[in-house]
C-alpha positions as CSV (number, residue, x, y, z in Angstrom):
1,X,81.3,-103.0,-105.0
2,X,82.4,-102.5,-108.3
3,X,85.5,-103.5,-110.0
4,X,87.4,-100.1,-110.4
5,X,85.4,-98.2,-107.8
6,X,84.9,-99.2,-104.4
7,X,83.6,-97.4,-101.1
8,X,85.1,-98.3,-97.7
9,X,83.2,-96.7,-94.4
10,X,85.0,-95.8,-90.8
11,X,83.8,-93.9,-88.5
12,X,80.9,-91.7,-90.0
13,X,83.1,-91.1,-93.3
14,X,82.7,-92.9,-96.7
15,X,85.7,-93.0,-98.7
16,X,85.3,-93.8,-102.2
17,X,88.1,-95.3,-103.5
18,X,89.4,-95.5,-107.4
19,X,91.7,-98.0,-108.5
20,X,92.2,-98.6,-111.8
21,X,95.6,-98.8,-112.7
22,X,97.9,-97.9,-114.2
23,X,96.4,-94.3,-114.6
24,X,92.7,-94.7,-112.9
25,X,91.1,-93.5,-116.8
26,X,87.8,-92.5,-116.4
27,X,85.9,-95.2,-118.7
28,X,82.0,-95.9,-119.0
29,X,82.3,-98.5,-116.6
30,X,84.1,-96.4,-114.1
31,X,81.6,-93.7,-114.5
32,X,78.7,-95.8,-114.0
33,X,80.3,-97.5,-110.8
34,X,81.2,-94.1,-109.6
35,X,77.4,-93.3,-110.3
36,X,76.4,-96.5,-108.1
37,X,78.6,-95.6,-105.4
38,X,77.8,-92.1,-104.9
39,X,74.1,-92.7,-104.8
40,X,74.9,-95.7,-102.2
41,X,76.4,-93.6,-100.0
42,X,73.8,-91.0,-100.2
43,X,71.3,-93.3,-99.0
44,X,73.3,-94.6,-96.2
45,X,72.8,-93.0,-92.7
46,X,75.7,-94.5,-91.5
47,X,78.0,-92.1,-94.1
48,X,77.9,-88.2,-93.5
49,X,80.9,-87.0,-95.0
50,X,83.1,-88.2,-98.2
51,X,86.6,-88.6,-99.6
52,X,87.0,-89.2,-102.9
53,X,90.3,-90.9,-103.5
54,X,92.7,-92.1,-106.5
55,X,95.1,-93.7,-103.9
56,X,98.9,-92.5,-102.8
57,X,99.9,-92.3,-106.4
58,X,97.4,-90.5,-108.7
59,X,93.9,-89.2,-108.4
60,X,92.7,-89.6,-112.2
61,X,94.3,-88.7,-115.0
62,X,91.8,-88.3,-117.0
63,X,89.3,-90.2,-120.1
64,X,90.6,-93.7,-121.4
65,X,91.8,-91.7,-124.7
66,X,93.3,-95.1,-126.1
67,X,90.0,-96.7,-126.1
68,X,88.2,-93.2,-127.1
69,X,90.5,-92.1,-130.4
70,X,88.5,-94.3,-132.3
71,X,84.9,-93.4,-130.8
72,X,82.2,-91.8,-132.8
73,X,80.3,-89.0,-131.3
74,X,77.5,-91.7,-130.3
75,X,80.1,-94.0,-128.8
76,X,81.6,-91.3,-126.7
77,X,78.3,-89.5,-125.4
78,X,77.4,-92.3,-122.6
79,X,80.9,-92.3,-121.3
80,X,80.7,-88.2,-120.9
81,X,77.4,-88.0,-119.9
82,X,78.3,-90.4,-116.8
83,X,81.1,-88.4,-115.7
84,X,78.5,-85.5,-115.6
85,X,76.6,-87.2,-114.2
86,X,79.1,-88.1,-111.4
87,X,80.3,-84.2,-110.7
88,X,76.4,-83.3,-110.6
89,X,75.7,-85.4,-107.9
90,X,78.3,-84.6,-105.9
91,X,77.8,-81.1,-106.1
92,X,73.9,-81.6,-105.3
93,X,74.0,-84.6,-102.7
94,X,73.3,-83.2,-98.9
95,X,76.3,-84.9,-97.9
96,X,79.9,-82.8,-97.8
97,X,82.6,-84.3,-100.2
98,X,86.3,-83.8,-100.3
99,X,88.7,-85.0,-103.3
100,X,92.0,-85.9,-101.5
101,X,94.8,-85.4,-104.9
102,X,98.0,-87.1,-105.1
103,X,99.9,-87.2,-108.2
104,X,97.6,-85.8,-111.2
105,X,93.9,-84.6,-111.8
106,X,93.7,-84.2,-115.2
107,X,90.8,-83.8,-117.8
108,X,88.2,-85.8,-116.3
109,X,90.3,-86.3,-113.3
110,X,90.0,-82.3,-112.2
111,X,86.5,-82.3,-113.2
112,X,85.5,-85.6,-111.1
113,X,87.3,-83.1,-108.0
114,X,85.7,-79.9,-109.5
115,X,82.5,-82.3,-108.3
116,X,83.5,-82.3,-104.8
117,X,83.1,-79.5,-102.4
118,X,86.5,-79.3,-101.4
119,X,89.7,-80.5,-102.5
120,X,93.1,-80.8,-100.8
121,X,96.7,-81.4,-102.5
122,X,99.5,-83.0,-102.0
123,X,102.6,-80.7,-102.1
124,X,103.3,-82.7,-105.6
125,X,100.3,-82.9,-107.2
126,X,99.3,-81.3,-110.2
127,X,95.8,-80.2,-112.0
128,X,94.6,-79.1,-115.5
129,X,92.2,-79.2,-118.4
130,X,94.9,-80.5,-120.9
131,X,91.7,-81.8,-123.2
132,X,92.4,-79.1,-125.7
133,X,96.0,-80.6,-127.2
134,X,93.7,-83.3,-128.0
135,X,91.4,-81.5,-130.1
136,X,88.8,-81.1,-127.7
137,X,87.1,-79.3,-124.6
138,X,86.4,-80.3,-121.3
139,X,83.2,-81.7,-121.5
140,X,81.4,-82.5,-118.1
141,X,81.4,-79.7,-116.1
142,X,85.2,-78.2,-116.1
143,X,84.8,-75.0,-118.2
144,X,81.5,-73.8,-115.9
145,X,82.9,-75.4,-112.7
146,X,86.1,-73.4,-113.1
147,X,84.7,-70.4,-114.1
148,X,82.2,-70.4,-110.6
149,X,85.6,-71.0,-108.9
150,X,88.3,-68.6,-110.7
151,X,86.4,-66.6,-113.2
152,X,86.4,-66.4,-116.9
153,X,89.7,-65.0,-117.5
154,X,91.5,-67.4,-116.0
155,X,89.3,-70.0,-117.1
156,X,89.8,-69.4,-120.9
157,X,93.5,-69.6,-119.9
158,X,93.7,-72.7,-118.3
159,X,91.6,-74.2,-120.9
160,X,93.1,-72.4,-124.4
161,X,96.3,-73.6,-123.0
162,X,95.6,-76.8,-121.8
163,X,98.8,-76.0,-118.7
164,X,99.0,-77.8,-115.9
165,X,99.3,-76.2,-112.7
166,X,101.2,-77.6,-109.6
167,X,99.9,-77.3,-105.6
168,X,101.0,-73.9,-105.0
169,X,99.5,-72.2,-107.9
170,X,96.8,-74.1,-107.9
171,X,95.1,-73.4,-104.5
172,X,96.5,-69.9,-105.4
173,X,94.0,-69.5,-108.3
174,X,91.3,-70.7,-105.5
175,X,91.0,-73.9,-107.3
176,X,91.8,-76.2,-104.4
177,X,91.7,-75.0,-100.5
178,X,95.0,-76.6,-98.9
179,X,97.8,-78.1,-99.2
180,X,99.3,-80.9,-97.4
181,X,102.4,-83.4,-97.6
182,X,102.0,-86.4,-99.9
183,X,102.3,-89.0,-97.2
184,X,99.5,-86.9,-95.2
185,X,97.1,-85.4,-97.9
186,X,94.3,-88.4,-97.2
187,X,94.3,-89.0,-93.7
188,X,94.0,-85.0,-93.6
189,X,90.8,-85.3,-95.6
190,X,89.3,-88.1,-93.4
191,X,90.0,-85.9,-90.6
192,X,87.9,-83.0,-91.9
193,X,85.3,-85.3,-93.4
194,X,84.7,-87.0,-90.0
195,X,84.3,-83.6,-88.3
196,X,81.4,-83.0,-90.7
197,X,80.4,-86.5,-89.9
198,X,79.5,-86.0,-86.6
199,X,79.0,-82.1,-87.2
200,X,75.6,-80.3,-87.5
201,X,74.6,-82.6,-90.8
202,X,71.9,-80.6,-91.9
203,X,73.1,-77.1,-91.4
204,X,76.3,-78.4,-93.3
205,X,73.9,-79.9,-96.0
206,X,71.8,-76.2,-96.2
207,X,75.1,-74.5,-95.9
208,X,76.0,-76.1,-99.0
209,X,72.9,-76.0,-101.0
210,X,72.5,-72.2,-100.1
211,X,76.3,-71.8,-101.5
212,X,75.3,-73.3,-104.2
213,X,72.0,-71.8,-104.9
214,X,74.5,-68.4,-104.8
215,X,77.0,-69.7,-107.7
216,X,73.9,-70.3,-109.8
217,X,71.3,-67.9,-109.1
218,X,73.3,-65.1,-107.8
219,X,71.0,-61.9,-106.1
220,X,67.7,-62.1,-105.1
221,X,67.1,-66.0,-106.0
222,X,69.7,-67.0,-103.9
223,X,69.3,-64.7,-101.2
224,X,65.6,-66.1,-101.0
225,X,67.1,-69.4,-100.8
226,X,69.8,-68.9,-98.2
227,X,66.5,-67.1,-95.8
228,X,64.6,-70.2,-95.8
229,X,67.2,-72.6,-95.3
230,X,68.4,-70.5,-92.3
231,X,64.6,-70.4,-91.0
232,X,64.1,-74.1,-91.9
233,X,67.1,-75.0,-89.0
234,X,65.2,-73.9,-86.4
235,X,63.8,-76.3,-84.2
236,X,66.0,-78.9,-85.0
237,X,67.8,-81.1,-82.4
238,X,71.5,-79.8,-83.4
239,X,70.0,-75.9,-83.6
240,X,68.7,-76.2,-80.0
241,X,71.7,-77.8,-78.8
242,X,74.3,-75.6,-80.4
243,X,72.6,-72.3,-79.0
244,X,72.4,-74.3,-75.3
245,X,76.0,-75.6,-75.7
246,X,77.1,-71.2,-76.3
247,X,75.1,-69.9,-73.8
248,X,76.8,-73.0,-70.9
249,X,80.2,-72.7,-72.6
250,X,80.9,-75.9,-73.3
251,X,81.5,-77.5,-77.2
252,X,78.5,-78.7,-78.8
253,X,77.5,-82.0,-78.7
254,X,76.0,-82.4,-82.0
255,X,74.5,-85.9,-83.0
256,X,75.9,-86.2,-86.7
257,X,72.5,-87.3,-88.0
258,X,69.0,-85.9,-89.4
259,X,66.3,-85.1,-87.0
């Protein structure tokens, strides 16, 4: 367990849990502990779904820019480069991830949720790309993530602009999926995320490397892709018993785990 980043499991769900106050900034160390805790919970069988979580206040709001106004290009680069490193393994890990936002995500706060697969709001949160006032771009992941998400229009308008955007608009733009109270926003994630816990684990994990496949290798290529995963299912303890479970009526009773 790390000293900003820590990850808590219940019930088939890992939650991983930032908490560096005042603002949770998004430092080298938190990167690297974010790194540690991702791949921890890849490799653990007891965790098939996760919540990433700021806590009731704020999600992230973004790079330690105190610490970073002075940085050199070389001093900057590892703390980027772990952040990317971060989104790209949430985005590629088999396992489904949810970014439950209270408060802000902004900068590298939106871009550490832009990781996830989904992400719920609270009524009062609010999201952006603000790097530009600062004479700078978003820079791991959050132009191409938001263009795959809301095009380039909107993308160049978010980011030229550097607005923020509150709930509504927000999921609106298709940049988050719901909305939920403040006081409800996490437990509503944990929810979900346990249902994919004990859910069919790997069609949820080809379901989202197919998806994926389709945002980067549009046509063909990810046609091809989605084919085999589909085929690959087959035989597999939660394809048999979510065809027997249709044809005797009754909910599946799927075992939340890999063959």
């Amino acid at each position: 367990m790390g000293e900003f980043v820590r990850l808590e499991v219940d019930d088939g769900v890992g939650v991983i849990r930032l908490d560096r106050p005042p603002a949770n900034a998004i430092d080298l160390q938190v990167g690297v502990e974010l790194v540690e805790t991702i791949r921890e919970a890849e490799e653990r069988s007891d965790i098939g779904a996760l919540v990433v979580w700021g806590g009731p206040k704020l999600f992230a709001a973004g790079a330690d820019i105190k610490a970073m106004a002075g940085w050199s290009m070389d001093q900057v680069r590892p703390s980027v480069e772990a952040l990317g490193e971060v989104c790209d393994l949430l985005e590629r890990i088999r396992k489904i991830s949810i970014a439950a936002i209270t408060g802000y995500a902004l900068g590298g706060g939106l871009e550490l949720a832009l990781g996830c697969d989904l992400r719920y709001l609270a009524d009062d949160a609010r999201v952006g790309q603000p790097e530009i006032a600062l004479g700078v771009i978003p820079g791991a992941g959050g132009t191409q993530r938001l263009t795959r998400l809301v095009g380039p229009g909107v993308t160049r308008h978010l980011v030229y602009t550097g607005m923020q955007l509150d709930a509504m608009a927000a999921v609106r733009l298709g940049i988050a999926e719901v909305i939920h109270p403040a006081a409800a926003v996490f437990e509503e994630a944990v929810k979900d995320a346990r249902a994919f816990a004990t859910g069919p684990r790997q069609a949820l994990a080809a379901a989202k490397h197919a998806i994926l496949a389709g945002t980067e290798s549009p046509g063909t290529d990810g046609m091809r892709v989605e084919r085999d995963l589909f085929l690959d299912l087959f035989g597999t303890a939660d394809q048999r018993e979510g065809m027997q479970a249709f044809l005797e009526k009754r909910p599946p009773r799927f075992g939340g785990g890999e063959d």
